[in-house]
Residue, then its C-alpha position, 0 to 999 in steps of 0.5 A: x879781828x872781830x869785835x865783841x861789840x859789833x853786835x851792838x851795831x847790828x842790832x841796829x843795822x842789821x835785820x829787825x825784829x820789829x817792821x822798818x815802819x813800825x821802828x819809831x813807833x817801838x822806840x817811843x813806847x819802850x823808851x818812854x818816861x813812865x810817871x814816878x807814881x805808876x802804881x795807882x789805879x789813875x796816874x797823872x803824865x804831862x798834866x793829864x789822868x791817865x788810865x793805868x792797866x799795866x802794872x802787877x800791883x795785883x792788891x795795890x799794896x805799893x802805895x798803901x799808907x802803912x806800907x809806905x809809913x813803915x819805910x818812911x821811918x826807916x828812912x827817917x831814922x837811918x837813911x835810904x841805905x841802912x844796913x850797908x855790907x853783904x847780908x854775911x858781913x854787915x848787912x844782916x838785921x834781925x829785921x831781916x830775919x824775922x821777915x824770913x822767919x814770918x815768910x817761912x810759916x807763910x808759905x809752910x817751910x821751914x825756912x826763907x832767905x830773902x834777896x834785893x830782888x826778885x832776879x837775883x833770887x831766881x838766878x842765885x837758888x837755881x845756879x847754887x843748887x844745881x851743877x856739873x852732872x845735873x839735869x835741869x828740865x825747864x818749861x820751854x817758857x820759864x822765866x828768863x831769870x830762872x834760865x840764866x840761873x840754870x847756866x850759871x849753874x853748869x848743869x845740863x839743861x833741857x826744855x819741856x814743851x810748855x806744861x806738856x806733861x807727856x813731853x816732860x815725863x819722856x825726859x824723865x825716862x830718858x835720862x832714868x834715875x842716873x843723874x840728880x834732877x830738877x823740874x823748874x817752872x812758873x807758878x803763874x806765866x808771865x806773858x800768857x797768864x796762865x797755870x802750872x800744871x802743879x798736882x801733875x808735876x808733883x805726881x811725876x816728880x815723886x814717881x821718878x824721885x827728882x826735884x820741883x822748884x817753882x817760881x811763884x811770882x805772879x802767884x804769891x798774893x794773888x791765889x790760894x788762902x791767904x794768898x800763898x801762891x799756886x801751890x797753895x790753890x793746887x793743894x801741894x805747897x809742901x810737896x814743892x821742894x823750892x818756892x821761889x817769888x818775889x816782892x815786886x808783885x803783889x806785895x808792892x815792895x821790891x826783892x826776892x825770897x827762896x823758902x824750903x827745908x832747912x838745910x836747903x835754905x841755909x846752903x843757898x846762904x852761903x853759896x848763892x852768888x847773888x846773895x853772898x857777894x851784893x849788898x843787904x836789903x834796905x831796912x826800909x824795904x824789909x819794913x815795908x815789905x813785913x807790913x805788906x806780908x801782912x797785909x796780903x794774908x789779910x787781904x781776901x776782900x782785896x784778892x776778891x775785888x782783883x778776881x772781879x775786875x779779872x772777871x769782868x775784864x776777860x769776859x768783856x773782851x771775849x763777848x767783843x770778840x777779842x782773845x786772852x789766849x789761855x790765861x787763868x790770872x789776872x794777866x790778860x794778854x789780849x792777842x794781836x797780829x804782828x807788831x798791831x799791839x804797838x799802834x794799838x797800845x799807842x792809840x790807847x794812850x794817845x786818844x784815849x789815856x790808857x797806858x797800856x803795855x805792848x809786849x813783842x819779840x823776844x818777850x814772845x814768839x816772833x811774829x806776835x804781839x800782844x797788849x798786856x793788860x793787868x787789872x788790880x783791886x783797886x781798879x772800878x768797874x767804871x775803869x773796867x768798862x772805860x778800857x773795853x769801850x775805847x779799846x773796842x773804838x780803837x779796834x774800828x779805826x784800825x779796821x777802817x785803816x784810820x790809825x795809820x797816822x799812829 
């Protein structure tokens, strides 16, 4: 009888994903200790200053001294765990609460529902709001979160080449108006960066009566006023039926919201699997975290040193004759060849003190690999310049086939 584990021995033995070469390499990068205190634009690792360029603490909310004092005194006062119980037993707050009720007027709806994290919010409002005899049509490149969600739900799914307008509305006609329909994509794509089409994915949607959920985890913070995400910058926030994020990002914290209508909001309260049957948010991350909202809305002068480094950062590489492929963020995925990305990010980190993140297959296509560097507000112009320089040097050794050693 086949064991359901022999996968697991296969992954091992079997066919690799990363170069026989390289495997080592790939171990040590994606295995290594990471220093408790990562979020600063420099963080001390085994006794040295270290550059970091790899986190999405987009205003450098994670370590603000408000934010953290405000989850001190939680903690202080009721421990790390308060509230324990489900959210509809007796985890629920008014702390709670008034976080959902300021998310809500933060992204213009008349509701939000706030969960542990991110992931769970993703899976939980996709796999309650659809189901047997629905279609799902997905960006080819939608977040994992949001596929696992659409199985969960046991609707049909269907993928749309990524943001082709022409591919999506195919289906759209195909399918013809017979069965309940959402569109489901990324306000912000998390490897390459760049945008959803979100004017022209409004426009379809009212023209064939279907649904758009947008997942806005890289965007909440980082564009349109007050930093209320994609949709805001694109002008349509009240025509999203569904804004998705997290706080994980920009704000700092950790967890995941859903804001919309109402009755939307209030369903996926009690049917949502992820928000029903798991523990509450502590108390003190529902503190930090309504400190952090308030602090992102005031925030501009933060969102406009971030859009500088951004700048500063992408137009380098490109005068060095690098390519950030079509990114429109500050995630700037710097191309690389087959598993390169990994010497690369080693060196950096090895000769130079930049922690840097190497991303291959299956976060990509096979047979790329990229190095994804994020700047934040709270990065120099002098830590701009320090990466470009050394990641220009390292790219001459590896030229010179003097990285093999790595």
């Amino acid at each position: 009888m086949e064991d359901i584990f022999a996968k697991c021995r296969e992954f091992f033995s079997g066919p690799k994903i990363v170069p026989a070469e390289e495997l080592a390499l790939a171990a040590e990068m994606f295995l290594a200790h990471s220093p408790v205190a990562n979020a600063g634009p420099w963080m001390e690792f085994e006794g040295q200053k270290y550059l970091q360029l790899s986190t999405n603490n987009y205003l450098g909310l994670a370590n603000h001294p408000e934010v953290c004092a405000a989850a001190a005194a939680v903690v202080s006062r009721f421990g790390i765990g308060a509230p324990m119980g489900s959210r509809l037993l007796t985890g629920n707050t008014e702390a709670h609460e008034e976080l959902e009720a300021q998310l809500a007027h933060f992204k213009r709806c008349e509701a939000a529902i706030v969960f542990p994290s991110g992931a769970l919010a993703m899976m939980g409002a996709v796999g309650c709001l659809a189901g047997p005899g629905d279609v799902l049509l997905l960006d080819e490149f939608a977040h994992t979160t949001l596929v696992c969600g659409a199985r969960i739900s046991q609707a049909e799914i269907r993928t749309f080449r990524h943001n082709d307008l022409d591919h999506l509305e195919s289906q759209l006609k195909k399918i013809g108006g017979i069965r309940p329909v959402a569109i489901i994509v990324d306000g912000v794509y998390s490897m390459d960066g760049d945008t959803s089409p979100l004017r022209e994915l409004v426009e379809l949607k009212d023209r064939y009566g279907v649904r758009l959920i947008v997942d806005d985890a890289h965007g909440t913070g980082v564009f349109g006023p007050e930093g209320r995400g994609t949709a805001a910058f694109y002008g349509v926030e009240e025509q999203v039926d569904l804004h998705l994020g997290t706080f994980s990002k920009a704000f700092g914290t950790i967890g995941g919201f859903a804001a919309g209508s109402k009755e939307v909001i209030d369903y996926v309260r009690f049917r949502a699997p992820t928000f029903v049957f798991t523990k509450s948010m502590p108390l003190a991350v529902v503190a930090a975290t309504r400190i952090a909202l308030q602090l992102l809305q005031q925030g501009e002068e933060l969102r406009q040193k971030l859009w500088a480094n951004t700048n500063r950062l992408q137009q380098g590489l490109k005068e060095r004759g690098f390519s950030v492929g079509r990114t429109q963020s500050p995630i700037t995925p710097i191309e690389m060849e087959g598993a390169e990305a990994l010497r690369v990010a080693h060196a950096l980190r090895t000769l130079y003190r930049i922690w840097v993140t190497p991303v291959v297959y299956p976060a990509i296509r096979l047979g790329r690999s990229i190095l994804r560097v994020i700047p934040t507000a709270l990065h120099t112009d002098e830590d701009i310049d320090h990466f470009l320089e050394s990641l220009t040097a390292v790219r001459a050794s590896l030229a010179l086939g003097s990285l093999s050693a790595f």
